[in-house]
C-alpha positions in Angstrom: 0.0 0.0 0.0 1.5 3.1 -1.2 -1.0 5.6 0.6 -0.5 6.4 4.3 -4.0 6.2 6.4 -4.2 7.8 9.5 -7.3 7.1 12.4 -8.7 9.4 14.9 -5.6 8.4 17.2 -2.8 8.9 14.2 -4.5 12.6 13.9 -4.5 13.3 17.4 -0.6 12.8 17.6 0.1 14.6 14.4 -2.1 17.7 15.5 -0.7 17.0 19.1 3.3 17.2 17.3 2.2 20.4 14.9 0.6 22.2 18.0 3.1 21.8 20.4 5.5 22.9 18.3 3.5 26.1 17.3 3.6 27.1 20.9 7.0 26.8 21.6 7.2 28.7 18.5 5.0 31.5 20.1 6.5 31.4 23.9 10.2 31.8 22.4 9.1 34.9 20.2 6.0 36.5 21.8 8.4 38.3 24.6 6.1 37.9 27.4 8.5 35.7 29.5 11.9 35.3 30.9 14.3 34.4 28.5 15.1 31.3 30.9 11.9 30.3 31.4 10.9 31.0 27.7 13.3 28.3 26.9 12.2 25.7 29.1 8.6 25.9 28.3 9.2 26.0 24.4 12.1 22.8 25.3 8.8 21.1 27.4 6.4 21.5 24.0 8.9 20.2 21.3 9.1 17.5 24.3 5.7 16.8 23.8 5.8 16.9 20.3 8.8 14.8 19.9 6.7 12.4 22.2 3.7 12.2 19.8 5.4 11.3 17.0 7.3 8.8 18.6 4.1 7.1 19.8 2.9 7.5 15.6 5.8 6.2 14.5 5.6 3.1 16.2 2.3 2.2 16.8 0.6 3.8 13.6 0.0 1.3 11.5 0.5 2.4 7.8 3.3 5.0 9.1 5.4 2.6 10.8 6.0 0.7 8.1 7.0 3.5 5.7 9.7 4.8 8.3 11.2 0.7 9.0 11.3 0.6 5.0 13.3 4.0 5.0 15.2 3.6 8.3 14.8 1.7 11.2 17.8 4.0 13.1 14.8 6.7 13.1 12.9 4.5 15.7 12.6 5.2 19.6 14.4 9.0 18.4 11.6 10.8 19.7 11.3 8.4 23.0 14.2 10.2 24.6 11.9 12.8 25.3 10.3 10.9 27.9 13.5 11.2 29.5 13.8 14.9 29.7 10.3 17.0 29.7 9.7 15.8 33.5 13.2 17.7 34.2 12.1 20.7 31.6 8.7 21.1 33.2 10.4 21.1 37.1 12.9 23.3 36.1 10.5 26.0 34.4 7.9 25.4 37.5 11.1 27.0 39.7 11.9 29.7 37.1 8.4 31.4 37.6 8.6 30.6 41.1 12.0 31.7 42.5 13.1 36.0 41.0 16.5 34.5 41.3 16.6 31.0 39.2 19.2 30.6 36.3 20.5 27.4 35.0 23.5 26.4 37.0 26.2 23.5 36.6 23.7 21.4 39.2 20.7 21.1 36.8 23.4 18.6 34.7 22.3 15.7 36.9 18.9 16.3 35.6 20.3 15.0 32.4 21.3 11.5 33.7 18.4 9.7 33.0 18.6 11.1 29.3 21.9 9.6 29.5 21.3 6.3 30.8 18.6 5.9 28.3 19.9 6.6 25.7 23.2 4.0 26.7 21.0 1.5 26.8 19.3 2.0 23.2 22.4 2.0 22.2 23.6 -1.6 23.3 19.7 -2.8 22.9 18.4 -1.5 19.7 21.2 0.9 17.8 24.3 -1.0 17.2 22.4 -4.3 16.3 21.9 -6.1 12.5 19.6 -4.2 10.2 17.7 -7.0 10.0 17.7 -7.2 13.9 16.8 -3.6 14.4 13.7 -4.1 11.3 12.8 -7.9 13.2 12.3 -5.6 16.7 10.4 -3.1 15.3 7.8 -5.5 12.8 7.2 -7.9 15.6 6.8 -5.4 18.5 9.6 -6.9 20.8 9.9 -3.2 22.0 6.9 -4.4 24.1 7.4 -8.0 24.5 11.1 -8.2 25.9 11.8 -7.2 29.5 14.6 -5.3 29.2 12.8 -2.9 26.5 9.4 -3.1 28.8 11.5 -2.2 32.0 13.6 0.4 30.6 10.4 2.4 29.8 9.1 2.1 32.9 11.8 3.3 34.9 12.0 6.1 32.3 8.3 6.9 33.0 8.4 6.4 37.0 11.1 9.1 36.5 9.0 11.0 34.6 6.1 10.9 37.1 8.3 11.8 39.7 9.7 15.4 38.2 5.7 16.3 37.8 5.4 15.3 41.3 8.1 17.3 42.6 6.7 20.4 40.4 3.7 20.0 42.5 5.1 19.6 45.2 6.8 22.7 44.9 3.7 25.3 43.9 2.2 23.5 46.8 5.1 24.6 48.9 5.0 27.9 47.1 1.7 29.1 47.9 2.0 28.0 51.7 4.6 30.4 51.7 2.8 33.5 50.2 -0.2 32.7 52.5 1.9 32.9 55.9 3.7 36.2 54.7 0.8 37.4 52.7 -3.0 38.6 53.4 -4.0 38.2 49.2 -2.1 35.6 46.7 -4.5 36.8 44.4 -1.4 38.6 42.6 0.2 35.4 42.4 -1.8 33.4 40.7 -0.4 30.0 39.2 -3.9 27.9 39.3 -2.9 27.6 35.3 0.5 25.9 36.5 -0.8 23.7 38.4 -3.7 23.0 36.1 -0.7 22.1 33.7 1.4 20.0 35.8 -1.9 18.0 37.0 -3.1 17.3 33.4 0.8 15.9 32.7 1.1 14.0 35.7 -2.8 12.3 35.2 -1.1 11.4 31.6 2.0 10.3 33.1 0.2 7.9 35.9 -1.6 6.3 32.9 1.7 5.9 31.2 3.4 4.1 34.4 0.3 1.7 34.9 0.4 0.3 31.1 4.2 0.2 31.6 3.9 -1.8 34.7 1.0 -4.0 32.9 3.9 -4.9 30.4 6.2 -5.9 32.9 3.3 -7.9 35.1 2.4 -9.6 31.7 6.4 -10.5 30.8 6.6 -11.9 34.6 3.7 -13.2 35.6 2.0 -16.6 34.3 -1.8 -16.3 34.5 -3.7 -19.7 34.1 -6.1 -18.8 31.4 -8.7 -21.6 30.4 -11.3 -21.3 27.6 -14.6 -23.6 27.6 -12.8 -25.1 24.9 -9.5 -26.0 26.6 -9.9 -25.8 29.9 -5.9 -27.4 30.4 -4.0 -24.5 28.5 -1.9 -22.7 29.7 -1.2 -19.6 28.3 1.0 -16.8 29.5 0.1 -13.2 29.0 3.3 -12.2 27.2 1.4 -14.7 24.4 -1.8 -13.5 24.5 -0.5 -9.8 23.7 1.6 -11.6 21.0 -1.7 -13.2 19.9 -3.7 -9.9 19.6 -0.6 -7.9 18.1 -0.9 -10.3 15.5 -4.5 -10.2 14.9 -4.6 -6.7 15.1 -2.4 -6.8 12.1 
């Protein structure tokens, strides 16, 4: 099939991508924040677009194929962002917050799991056979294999935790202004926090499939049909199973 076909979801993540990227267009050149935290929030949305296209590019169905037939090396490229928009969104959470932020030599730790990451893809996915690389992608090991399955969970857990800490910190924030102020109404981040929340919802949901994966990898589960009420089937074959017929 020559034509790419997109469904509802493959639109979503393309207009998700276009959007995101749009705004970080507008926050870098509309003027009405810091430079430092202009550059965090526009690094946070090509994050996000990064992240939808990763997610079209290996799940969509007609897509996928057309990138493995052009290059499998352009696979999981757009994964590393789940790596560092937790960080990005922390970090810009503390540049509206604290007068005094700038990016010092300390925030390099907040690259590490970037790092770590992107070592691993490198010894799991990047250096092996073409045909390897094109066999991972076609047959979805990226979700079938543990050390795939686990190194997107940690990855996500992370993820979940820098969203967590941003909340943590507004939270903080506003106990402060209320103890040494009579009105926050001049401070007003309810649309930072509405932001973080909606991320961090998505980012739960994200760590409870990923830990699915990995209870389905470990985990037997005695599954019996009226049919055949003796097999044995473990969940890391049923999702093979329905991969397959989904194809």
């Amino acid at each position: 099939m020559n034509n790419i076909l997109f469904n509802v979801h493959d639109m979503v993540q393309v207009m998700t991508a276009v959007l995101c990227c749009l705004f970080g267009i507008v926050v870098l050149v509309s003027g009405k924040f810091k430079p430092v935290s202009a550059m965090l929030l526009a690094g946070f949305m090509v994050a996000q677009a990064l992240i939808a296209s990763h997610e079209l590019i290996m799940y969509a169905e007609q897509f996928r194929y057309q990138v493995l037939d052009f290059s499998p090396n352009l696979f999981f490229i757009g994964g590393f962002a789940y790596a560092v928009d937790g960080a990005l969104l922390y970090l810009y959470a503390n540049s509206l917050i604290r007068k005094d932020f700038r990016v010092r030599a300390s925030h390099r730790l907040h690259i590490f799991p970037l790092l770590g990451y992107f070592v691993f893809l490198v010894f799991a996915y990047y250096i092996q056979e073409q045909s390897t690389k094109s066999e991972i992608i076609h047959l979805y090991f990226f979700d079938l294999q543990w050390h795939f399955v686990t190194s997107d969970t940690l990855i996500k857990i992370i993820r979940l935790v820098y969203f967590l800490l941003a909340l943590n910190l507004i939270k903080k924030y506003r106990e402060q202004l209320k103890q040494s102020r009579s009105s926050i109404e001049d401070v007003d981040l309810t649309w930072l926090k509405i932001l973080v929340l909606g991320f961090s919802a998505v980012a739960l949901v994200g760590v409870i499939l990923s830990l699915a994966k990995v209870l389905a990898l470990f985990v037997e589960i005695d599954v019996r049909s009226e049919e055949h009420t003796s097999e044995l089937q473990s969940p890391c074959n049923l999702v093979c199973r329905l991969l397959l017929e989904k194809k």
